[in-house]
Structures are given as structure tokens and as C-alpha cells.
C-alpha positions in Angstrom: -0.9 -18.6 9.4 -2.3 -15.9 7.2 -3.9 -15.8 3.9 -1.3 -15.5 0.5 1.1 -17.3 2.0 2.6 -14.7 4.4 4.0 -16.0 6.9 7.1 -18.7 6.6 4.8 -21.4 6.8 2.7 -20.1 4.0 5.7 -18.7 1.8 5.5 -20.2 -1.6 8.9 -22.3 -1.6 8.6 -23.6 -5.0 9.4 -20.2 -6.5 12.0 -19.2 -3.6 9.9 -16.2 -3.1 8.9 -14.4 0.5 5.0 -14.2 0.1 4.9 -10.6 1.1 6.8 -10.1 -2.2 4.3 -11.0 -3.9 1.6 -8.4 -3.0 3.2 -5.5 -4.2 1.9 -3.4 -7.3 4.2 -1.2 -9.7 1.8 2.1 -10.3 1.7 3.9 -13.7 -0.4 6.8 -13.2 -1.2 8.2 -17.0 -2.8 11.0 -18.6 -4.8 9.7 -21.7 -1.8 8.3 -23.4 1.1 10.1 -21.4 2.8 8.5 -18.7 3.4 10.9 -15.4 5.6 8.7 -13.1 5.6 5.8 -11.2 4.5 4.6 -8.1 3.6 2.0 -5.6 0.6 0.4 -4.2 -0.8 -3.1 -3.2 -4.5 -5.0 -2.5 -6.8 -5.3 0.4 -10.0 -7.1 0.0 -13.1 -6.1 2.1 -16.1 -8.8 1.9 -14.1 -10.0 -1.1 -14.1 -7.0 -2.7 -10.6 -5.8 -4.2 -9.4 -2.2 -3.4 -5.6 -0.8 -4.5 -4.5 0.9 -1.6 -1.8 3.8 -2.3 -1.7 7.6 -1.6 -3.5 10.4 -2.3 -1.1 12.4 -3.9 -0.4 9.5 -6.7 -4.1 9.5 -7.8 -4.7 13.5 -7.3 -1.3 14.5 -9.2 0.1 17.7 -9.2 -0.1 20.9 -11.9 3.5 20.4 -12.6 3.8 16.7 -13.6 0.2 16.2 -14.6 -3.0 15.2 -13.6 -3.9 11.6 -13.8 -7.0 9.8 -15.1 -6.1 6.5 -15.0 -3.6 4.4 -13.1 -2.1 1.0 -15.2 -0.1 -1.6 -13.7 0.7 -4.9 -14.1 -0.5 -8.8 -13.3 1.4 -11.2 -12.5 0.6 -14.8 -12.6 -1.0 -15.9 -9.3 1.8 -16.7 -6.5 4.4 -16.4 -9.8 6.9 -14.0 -11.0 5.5 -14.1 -14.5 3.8 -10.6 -16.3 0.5 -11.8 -17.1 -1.6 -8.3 -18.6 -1.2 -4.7 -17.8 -4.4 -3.0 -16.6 -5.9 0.1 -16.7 -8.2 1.7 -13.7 -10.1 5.0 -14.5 -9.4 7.8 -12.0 -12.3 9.9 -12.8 -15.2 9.2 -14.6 -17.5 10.9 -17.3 -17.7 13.9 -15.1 -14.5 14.0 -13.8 -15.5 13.0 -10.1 -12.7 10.9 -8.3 -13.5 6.8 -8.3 -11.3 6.6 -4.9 -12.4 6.8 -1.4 -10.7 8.5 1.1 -10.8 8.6 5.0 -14.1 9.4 6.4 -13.6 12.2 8.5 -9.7 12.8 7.6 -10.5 12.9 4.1 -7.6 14.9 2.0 -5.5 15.3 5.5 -4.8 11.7 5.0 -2.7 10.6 2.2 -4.3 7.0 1.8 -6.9 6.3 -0.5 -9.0 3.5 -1.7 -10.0 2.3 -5.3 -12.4 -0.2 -6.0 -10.7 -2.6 -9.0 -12.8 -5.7 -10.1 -12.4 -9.3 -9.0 -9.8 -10.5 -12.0 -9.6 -14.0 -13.0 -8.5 -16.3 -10.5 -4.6 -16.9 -12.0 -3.9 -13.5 -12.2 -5.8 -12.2 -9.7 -3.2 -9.7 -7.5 -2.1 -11.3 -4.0 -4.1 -9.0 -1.6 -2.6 -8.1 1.5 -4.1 -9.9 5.2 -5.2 -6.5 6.9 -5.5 -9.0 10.0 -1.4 -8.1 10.0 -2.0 -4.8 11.4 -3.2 -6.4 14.8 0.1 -8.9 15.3 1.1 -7.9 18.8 4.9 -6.7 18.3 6.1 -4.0 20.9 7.6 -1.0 18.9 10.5 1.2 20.0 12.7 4.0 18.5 15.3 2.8 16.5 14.0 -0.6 15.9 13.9 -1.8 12.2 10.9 -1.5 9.6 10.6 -2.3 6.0 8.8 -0.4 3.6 8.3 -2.8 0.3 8.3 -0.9 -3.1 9.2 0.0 -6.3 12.2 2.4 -5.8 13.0 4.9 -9.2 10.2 2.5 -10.8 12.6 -0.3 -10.4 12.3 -3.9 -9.5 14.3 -6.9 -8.4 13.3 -8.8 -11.1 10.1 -10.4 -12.0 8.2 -7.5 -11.1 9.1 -8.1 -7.3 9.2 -5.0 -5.0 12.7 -3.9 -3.2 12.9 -4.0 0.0 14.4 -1.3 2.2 14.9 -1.3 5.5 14.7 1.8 8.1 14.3 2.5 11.5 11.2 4.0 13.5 12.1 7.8 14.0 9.1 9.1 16.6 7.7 7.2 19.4 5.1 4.4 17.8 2.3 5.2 20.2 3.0 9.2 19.4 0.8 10.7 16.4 2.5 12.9 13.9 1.2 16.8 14.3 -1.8 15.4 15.6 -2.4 12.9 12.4 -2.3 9.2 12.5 0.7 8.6 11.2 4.5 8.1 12.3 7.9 9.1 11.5 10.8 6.6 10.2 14.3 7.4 9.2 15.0 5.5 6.4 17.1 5.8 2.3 13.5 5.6 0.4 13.3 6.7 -3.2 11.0 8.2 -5.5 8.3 6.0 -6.7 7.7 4.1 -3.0 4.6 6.1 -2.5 1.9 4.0 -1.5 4.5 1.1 -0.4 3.2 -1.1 2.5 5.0 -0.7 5.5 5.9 -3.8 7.4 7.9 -4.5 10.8 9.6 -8.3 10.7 10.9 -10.1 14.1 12.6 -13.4 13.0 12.5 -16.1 15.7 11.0 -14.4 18.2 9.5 -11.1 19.3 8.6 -9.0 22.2 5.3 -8.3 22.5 3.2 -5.8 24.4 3.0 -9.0 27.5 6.5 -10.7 26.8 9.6 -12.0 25.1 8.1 -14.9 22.8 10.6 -17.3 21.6 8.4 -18.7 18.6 10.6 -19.9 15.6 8.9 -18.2 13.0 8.9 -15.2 10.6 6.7 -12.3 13.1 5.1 -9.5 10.8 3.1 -6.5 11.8 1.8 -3.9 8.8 2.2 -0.5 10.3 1.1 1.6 7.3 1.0 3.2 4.2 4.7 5.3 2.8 3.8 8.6 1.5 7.3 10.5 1.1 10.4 11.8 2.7 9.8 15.5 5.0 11.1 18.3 3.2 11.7 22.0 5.1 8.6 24.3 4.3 6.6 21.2 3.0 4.9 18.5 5.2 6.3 15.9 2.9 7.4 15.3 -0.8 8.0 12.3 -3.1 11.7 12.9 -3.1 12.5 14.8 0.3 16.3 16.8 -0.5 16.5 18.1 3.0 15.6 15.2 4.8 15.8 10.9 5.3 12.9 11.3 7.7 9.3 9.7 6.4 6.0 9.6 6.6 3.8 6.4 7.1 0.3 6.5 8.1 -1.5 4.1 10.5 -2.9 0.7 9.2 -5.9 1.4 10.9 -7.0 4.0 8.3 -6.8 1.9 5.3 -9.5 -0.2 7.7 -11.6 2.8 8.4 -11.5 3.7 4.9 -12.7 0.6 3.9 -15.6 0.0 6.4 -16.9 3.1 5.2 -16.9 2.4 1.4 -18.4 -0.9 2.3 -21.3 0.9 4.4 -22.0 3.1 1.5 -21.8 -0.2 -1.4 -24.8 -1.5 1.2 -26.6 1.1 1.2 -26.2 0.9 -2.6 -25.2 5.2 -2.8 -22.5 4.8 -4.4 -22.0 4.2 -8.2 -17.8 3.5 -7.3 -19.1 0.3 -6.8 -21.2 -0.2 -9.1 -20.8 -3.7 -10.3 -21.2 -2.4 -14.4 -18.0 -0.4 -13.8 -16.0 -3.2 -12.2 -16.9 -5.0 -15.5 -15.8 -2.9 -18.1 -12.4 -2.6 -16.4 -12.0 -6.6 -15.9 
């Protein structure tokens, strides 16, 4: 059993809800006052401190649509489908440096970042995500179904609960994507899944990297972070025209990323995690 109830056992039944529903964030990255799109991301806590993991390219923004200097989105109530508050998380601060933290040595050739958001009120406190998922033993082949859990078009299934749509692993599991860690999936995502977890479910039993286990229960592994659809002369794009094929980087990097902000909150060098900022956001 895992934190947030996500697993069967752990799925909050009074509400009739699957738990991983519940971790899902709808993004709004704005400038000042001006709204530039919508997006997807969710929470992973590190020594009990709350990061929203989504991509890069949601934060960084583009000279077309805008670039962003704050991402809003909205609390629910604690295991609930009820809108609590919308928040707002600075992007950049006074001197227009980035609050995120990206991949220690990948750093922009990754599109997963990190940003430190306070500890909100227990209530409405967002459901983080158990990064322990990442290391469920499920043997992976082409073809076989994943789930990538977002906010398709900005919409939701009510509630502020993600959609979730299903796909298929495209490239060989095991295989890294032109030398990146990160894999391919064919699958019908939209705009506005950026920064969706990526999930693979085996109901009733799964085959492992040893064996067939029959085990009765709900079986799920996070694989990684969404970042787009492929698109011919691009390496990928929010809405991919030419192409159903998409990207998902390895769980392991949202890990990586956040053992190295962690070093550097220890070491105390960093004022992203500066306690005094965390407060005037809460």
C-alpha cells in the first residue's frame, strides 16, 4: 500500500474516486494578468518538501504565446472533489532568474522541471504523488497499454479530476530516445497534457521482471513525465499535426532532479528554497 490512497486498497471509496485522480494539477501559466494556456502537472514531496513537477517548456514559454511569470492553479479539498483556492507561484523573481530546478547534468535537454511550492494547509494541501511507484516491478513491452492522466484542451471530468487516456508503448522500454532518457508511446493526447504523469496499470495480476504474479489487486508503475506529441522537423510539440507518437521522460529524472535541489537546500545556496519565499506564496 502506498501513500494518498493509491492503490485499490488505499482508494478513497467514499467519494468513488481512483486515488491517482486525485493528484493531478490543472496549470495556468500567466503573464501578469494575461492568461497564456493551460497545462498539466502534479506533486512530489522530497523530505516533506512540496515540488510541482511539469515540463520545461510550460514554465519557459515561447515568444509566440508569451512568456510566463507565474503559474496558478487550483486546490482542491484534501482527498475531495471540491475547489478550495486558486494559487499563484512566481516563475521568476525580482531579477527575473527562474525559481525551477531542472536536471543536474541534462539541464534544458530535459523537459522536466522542479518548483518548490510551500507546505499548504493540511485540507487543501495537493495529494502528492508516491515516487516509490516508479520502482514497482512490471515487465514492459511494445504495445502494451499506459495511461497518461491530464487535463486534455484544459478540460476536466468534473470536479477538477484529470482524464485519462490510454496509449500504447511505441519504442522498446529499456531503449532511450536519441540518446535521452525518455521513451516513445503512441497514443490520442491533446494539448494541455504537458507535464501529465505517466502511469502503466496491471489489474489482477502482472508480469514482472521474475514472473507471472497473480495478486488481486490494482499494479501501478509511474514511467514518467508527458511532454508532447513528435512533430517532422521538430523534436516535439504541444499539439504534434504530423504525428500520434509521444514523448515521456523517465521517472528517474524527476528523482535526480530532486536529490539535487535537496543537496543544494542543505547546503543552504539556494534562495528557491528559501523558507521566506515559500511563505509569501502560502
Amino acid at each position: 500500500m502506498t501513500p494518498n490512497g493509491q492503490t485499490t486498497e488505499g482508494t478513497p471509496r467514499g467519494i468513488g474516486v481512483d486515488g491517482l485522480s486525485l493528484i493531478p494539477l490543472m496549470l495556468a501559466p500567466f503573464r501578469d494578468e494575461t492568461q497564456l494556456g493551460t497545462a498539466t502537472g502534479f506533486v512530489v514531496k522530497s523530505e516533506e518538501t512540496p515540488f510541482l513537477i511539469t515540463n520545461r517548456h510550460v514554465v519557459v514559454g515561447n515568444a509566440a504565446l508569451g512568456i510566463p511569470n507565474k503559474l496558478n492553479f487550483k486546490l482542491r479539498a484534501m482527498m475531495s472533489m471540491d475547489f478550495c483556492k486558486i494559487v499563484s507561484v512566481p516563475l521568476l523573481d525580482a531579477a527575473q532568474t527562474p525559481q525551477w530546478f531542472e536536471h543536474p547534468t541534462h539541464a534544458d535537454q530535459v523537459d522536466v522541471v522542479a518548483l518548490p511550492i510551500p507546505n499548504y494547509p493540511t485540507g487543501i494541501a495537493p495529494n502528492d504523488l508516491d515516487l516509490s511507484l516508479k520502482d514497482t516491478d512490471m515487465d514492459l513491452l511494445p504495445t502494451e497499454q499506459v495511461t497518461v492522466v491530464g487535463y486534455p484542451f484544459g478540460q476536466s471530468a468534473g470536479g477538477l479530476l484529470p482524464i485519462w487516456v490510454n496509449g500504447a508503448l511505441a519504442t522498446d522500454f529499456a531503449v532511450d530516445w536519441k540518446g535521452l532518457p525518455a521513451f516513445l508511446i503512441s497514443s490520442t493526447t491533446k494539448p494541455s497534457m504537458s507535464g501529465s504523469m505517466v502511469i502503466a496499470r496491471r489489474i489482477g495480476s502482472v508480469r514482472t521482471s521474475q514472473t507471472n504474479l497473480m495478486n488481486g489487486r490494482v499494479n501501478d508503475k509511474f514511467l514518467g513525465v508527458y511532454s508532447g506529441r513528435l512533430r517532422i522537423g521538430e523534436d516535439f510539440e504541444e499539439d504534434g499535426l504530423d504525428s500520434h507518437i509521444g514523448v515521456v521522460w523517465r521517472a528517474n529524472l524527476v528523482e535526480e532532479i530532486l536529490a539535487s535541489a535537496m543537496l543544494k537546500m542543505r547546503q543552504g545556496s539556494d534562495p528557491r528554497l528559501n523558507p521566506a519565499r515559500m511563505e509569501g506564496m502560502a
